[in-house]
C-alpha positions as CSV (number, residue, x, y, z in Angstrom):
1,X,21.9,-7.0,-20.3
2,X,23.3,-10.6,-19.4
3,X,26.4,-12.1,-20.6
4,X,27.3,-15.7,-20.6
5,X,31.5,-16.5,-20.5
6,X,32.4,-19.3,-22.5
7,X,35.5,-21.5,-21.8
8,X,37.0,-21.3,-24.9
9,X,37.3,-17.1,-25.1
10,X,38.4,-16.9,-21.5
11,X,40.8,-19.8,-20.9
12,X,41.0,-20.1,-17.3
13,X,39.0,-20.3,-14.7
14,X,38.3,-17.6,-12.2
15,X,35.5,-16.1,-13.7
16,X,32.1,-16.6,-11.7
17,X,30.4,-19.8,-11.7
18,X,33.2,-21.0,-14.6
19,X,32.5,-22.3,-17.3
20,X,29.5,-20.6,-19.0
21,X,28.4,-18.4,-16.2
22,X,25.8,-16.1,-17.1
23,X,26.6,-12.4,-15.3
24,X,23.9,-10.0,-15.5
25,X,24.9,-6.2,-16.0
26,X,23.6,-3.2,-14.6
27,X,20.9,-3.0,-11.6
28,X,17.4,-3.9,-11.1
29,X,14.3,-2.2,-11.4
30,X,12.6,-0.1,-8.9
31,X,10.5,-1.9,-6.3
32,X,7.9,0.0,-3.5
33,X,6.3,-2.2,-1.0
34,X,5.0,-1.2,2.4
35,X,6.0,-3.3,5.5
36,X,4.3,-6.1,5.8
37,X,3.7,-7.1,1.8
38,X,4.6,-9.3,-0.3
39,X,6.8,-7.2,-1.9
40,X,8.9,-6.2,1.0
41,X,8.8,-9.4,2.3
42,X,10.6,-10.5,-0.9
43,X,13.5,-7.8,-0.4
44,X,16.2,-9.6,2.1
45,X,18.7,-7.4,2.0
46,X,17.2,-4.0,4.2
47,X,19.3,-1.0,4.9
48,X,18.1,0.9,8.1
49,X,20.0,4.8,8.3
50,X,19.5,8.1,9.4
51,X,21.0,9.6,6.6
52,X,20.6,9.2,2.8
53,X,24.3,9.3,2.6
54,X,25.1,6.3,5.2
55,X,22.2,4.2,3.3
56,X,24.3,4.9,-0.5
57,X,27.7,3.5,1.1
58,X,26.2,0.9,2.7
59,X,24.5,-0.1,-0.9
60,X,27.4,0.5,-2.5
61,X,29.5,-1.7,0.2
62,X,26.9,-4.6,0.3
63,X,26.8,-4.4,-3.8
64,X,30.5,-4.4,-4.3
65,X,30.8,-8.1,-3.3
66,X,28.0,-9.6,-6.3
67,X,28.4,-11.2,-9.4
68,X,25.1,-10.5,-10.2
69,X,24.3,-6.8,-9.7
70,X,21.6,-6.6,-12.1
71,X,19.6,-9.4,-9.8
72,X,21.3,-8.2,-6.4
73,X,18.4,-5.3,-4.6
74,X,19.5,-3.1,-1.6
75,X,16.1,-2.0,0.0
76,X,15.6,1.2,2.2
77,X,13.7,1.3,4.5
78,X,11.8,4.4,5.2
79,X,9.1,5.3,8.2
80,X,6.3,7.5,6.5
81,X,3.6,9.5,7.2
82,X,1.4,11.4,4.2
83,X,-1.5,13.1,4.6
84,X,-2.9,15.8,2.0
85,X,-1.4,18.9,3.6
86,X,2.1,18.7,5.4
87,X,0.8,20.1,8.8
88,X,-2.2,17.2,9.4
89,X,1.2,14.8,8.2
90,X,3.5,16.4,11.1
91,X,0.2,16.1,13.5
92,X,-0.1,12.9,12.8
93,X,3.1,12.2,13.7
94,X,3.5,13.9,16.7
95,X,0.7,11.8,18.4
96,X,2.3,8.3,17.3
97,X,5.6,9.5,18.5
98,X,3.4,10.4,22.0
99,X,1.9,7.2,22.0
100,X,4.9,5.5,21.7
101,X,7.2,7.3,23.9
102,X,4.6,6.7,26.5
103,X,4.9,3.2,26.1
104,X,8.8,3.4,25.9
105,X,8.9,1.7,22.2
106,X,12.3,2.4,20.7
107,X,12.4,4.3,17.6
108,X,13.8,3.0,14.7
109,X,17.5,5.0,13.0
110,X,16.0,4.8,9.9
111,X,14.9,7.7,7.4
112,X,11.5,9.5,8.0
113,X,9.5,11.0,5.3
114,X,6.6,13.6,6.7
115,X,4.3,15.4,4.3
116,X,2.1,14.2,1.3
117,X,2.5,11.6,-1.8
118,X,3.3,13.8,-4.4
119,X,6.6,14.8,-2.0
120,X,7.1,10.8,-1.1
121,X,6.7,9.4,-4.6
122,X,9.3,12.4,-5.9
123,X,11.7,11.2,-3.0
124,X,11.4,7.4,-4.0
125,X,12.6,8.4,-7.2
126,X,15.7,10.3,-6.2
127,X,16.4,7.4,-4.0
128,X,16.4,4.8,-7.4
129,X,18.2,7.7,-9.2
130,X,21.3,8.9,-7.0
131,X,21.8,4.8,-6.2
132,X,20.7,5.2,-2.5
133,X,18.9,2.1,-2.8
134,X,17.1,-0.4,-5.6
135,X,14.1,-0.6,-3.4
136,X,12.1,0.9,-0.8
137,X,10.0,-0.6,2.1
138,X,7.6,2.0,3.4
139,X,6.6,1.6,7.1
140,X,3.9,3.8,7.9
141,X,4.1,5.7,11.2
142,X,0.4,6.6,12.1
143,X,-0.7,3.3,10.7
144,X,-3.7,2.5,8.1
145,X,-4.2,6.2,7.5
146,X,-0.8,6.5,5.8
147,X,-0.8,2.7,4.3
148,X,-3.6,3.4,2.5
149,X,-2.7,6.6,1.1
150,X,0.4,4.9,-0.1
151,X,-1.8,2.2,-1.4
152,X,-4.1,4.4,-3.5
153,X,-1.5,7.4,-4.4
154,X,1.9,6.4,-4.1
155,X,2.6,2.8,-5.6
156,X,0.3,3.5,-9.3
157,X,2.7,6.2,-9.9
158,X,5.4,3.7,-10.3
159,X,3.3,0.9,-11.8
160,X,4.2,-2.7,-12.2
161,X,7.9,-1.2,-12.2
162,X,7.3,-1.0,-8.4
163,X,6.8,-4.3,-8.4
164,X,8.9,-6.6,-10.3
165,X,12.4,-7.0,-10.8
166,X,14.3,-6.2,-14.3
């Protein structure tokens, strides 16, 4: 919904952008990308937390301050790894965490998601729906193997919604 303030039924200034502003209300639509894409490349405002909790107040915080919520997007960033059963997922997993604790690579704080699409695309949703975030960035953890299961099974179940803005 947008709605443009006109001088004449307001009377002062004060209101954003005054006189005529357009504000846009409400929030826009979901967008998935993987790290890397255009689509996450597009998102600059990332929110890095441990905790779904910790991610909605900081969306909430960082949303507070806009005019123009409708076009303002809070991405979460989230390190994945999906495999068709949970166990090969968790494997998978456990031998990039190896690898990169042998090579003394710092682990991201962020939110990690192990087990298969149907479980990821399920928890992208409740992310968009309990306000935790207007977007996601998927990083995958074990590398092509999980960025192209996303590519295949995850982002067609949210269509071009996962791709645009409202």
């Amino acid at each position: 919904m947008t709605v443009t303030l006109h001088p004449s039924s307001h009377g002062a200034p004060g209101y954003p952008g005054y006189p005529g502003a357009t504000v846009s209300i409400g929030r826009p639509a979901l967008r998935v990308g993987v790290a890397g894409d255009d689509t996450a490349a597009s998102l600059p405002i990332v929110v890095r937390r441990e905790l779904l909790r910790d991610a909605q107040r900081a969306r909430s915080l960082l949303r507070a301050g806009s005019h123009d919520p409708a076009n303002y997007s809070v991405a979460l960033e989230i390190e994945v790894a999906i495999a068709p059963n949970p166990a090969s997922a968790r494997a998978a997993v456990a031998y990039a965490d190896a690898i990169a604790d042998a090579a003394g690579t710092d682990r991201p704080e962020t939110i990690r998601y192990i087990g298969t699409s149907h479980g990821l695309v399920t928890l992208i949703r409740d992310v968009y729906a309990a306000e935790v975030a207007d977007a996601v960035i998927l990083v995958p953890i074990d590398g092509s193997a999980t960025a192209g299961r996303i590519r295949e099974q995850v982002l067609p179940a949210f269509g071009d919604s996962a791709r645009r803005v409202a």
